[in-house]
C-alpha positions in Angstrom: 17.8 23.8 -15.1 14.2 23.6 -16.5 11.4 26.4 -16.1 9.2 25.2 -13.6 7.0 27.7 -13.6 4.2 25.8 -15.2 5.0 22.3 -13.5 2.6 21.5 -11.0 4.7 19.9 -8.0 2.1 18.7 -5.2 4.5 19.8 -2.2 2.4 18.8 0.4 2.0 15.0 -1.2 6.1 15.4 -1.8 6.1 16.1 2.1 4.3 13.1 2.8 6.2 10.6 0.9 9.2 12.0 2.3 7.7 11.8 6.0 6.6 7.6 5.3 9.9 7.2 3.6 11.6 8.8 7.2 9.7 6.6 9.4 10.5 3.5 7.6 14.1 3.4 7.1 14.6 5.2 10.4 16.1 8.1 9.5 16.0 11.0 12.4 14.0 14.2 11.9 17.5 16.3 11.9 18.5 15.2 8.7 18.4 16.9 5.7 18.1 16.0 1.5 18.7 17.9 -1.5 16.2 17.5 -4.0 16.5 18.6 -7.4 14.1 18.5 -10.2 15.6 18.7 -13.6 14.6 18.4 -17.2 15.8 15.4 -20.0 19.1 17.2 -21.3 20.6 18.4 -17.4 20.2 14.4 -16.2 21.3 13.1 -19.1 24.3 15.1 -18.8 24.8 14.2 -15.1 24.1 10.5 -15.9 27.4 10.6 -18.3 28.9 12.4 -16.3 28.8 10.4 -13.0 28.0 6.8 -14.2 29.2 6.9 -17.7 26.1 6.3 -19.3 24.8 8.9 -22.2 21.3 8.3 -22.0 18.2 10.3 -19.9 17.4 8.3 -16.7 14.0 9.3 -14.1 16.2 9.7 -10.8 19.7 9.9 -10.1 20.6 9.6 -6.5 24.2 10.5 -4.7 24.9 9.7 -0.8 26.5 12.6 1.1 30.7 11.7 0.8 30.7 13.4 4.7 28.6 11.1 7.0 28.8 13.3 10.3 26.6 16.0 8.3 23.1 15.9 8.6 23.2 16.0 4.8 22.0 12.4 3.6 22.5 13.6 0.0 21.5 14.6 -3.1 18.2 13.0 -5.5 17.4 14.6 -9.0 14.4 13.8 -10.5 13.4 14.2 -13.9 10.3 16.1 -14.6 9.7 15.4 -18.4 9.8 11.9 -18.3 
């Protein structure tokens, strides 16, 4: 995984799209996602990995396989693009 420790993430604007995104596609307040932020050579390995394609990509994004869960699933998003 990359070092974030000089990547500015804006949480609280990150918080906010997440909240808009909630309210518009309905999704209850109980429900929880997994977001990971990655750099060019950890989602291009995931991309071949999990769709066959060896190339860098900005998001990758897998539903939860176990829809009772509150766990809507995973999104990785790559920082260095």
């Amino acid at each position: 995984m990359p070092n974030l420790s000089q990547t500015f993430l804006d949480i609280e604007k990150l918080q906010k799209v997440f909240d808009v995104v909630s309210r518009e596609e309905n999704i209850s307040s109980d429900k929880t996602l997994n977001l990971t932020l990655s750099d060019d050579n950890d989602i291009q390995s995931l991309n071949k990995k999990f769709r066959g394609k060896n190339s860098k990509t900005d998001v990758l994004s897998f539903p939860s396989e176990i829809n009772f869960l509150p766990m809507l699933g995973d999104i990785i998003i790559d920082i260095e693009v």
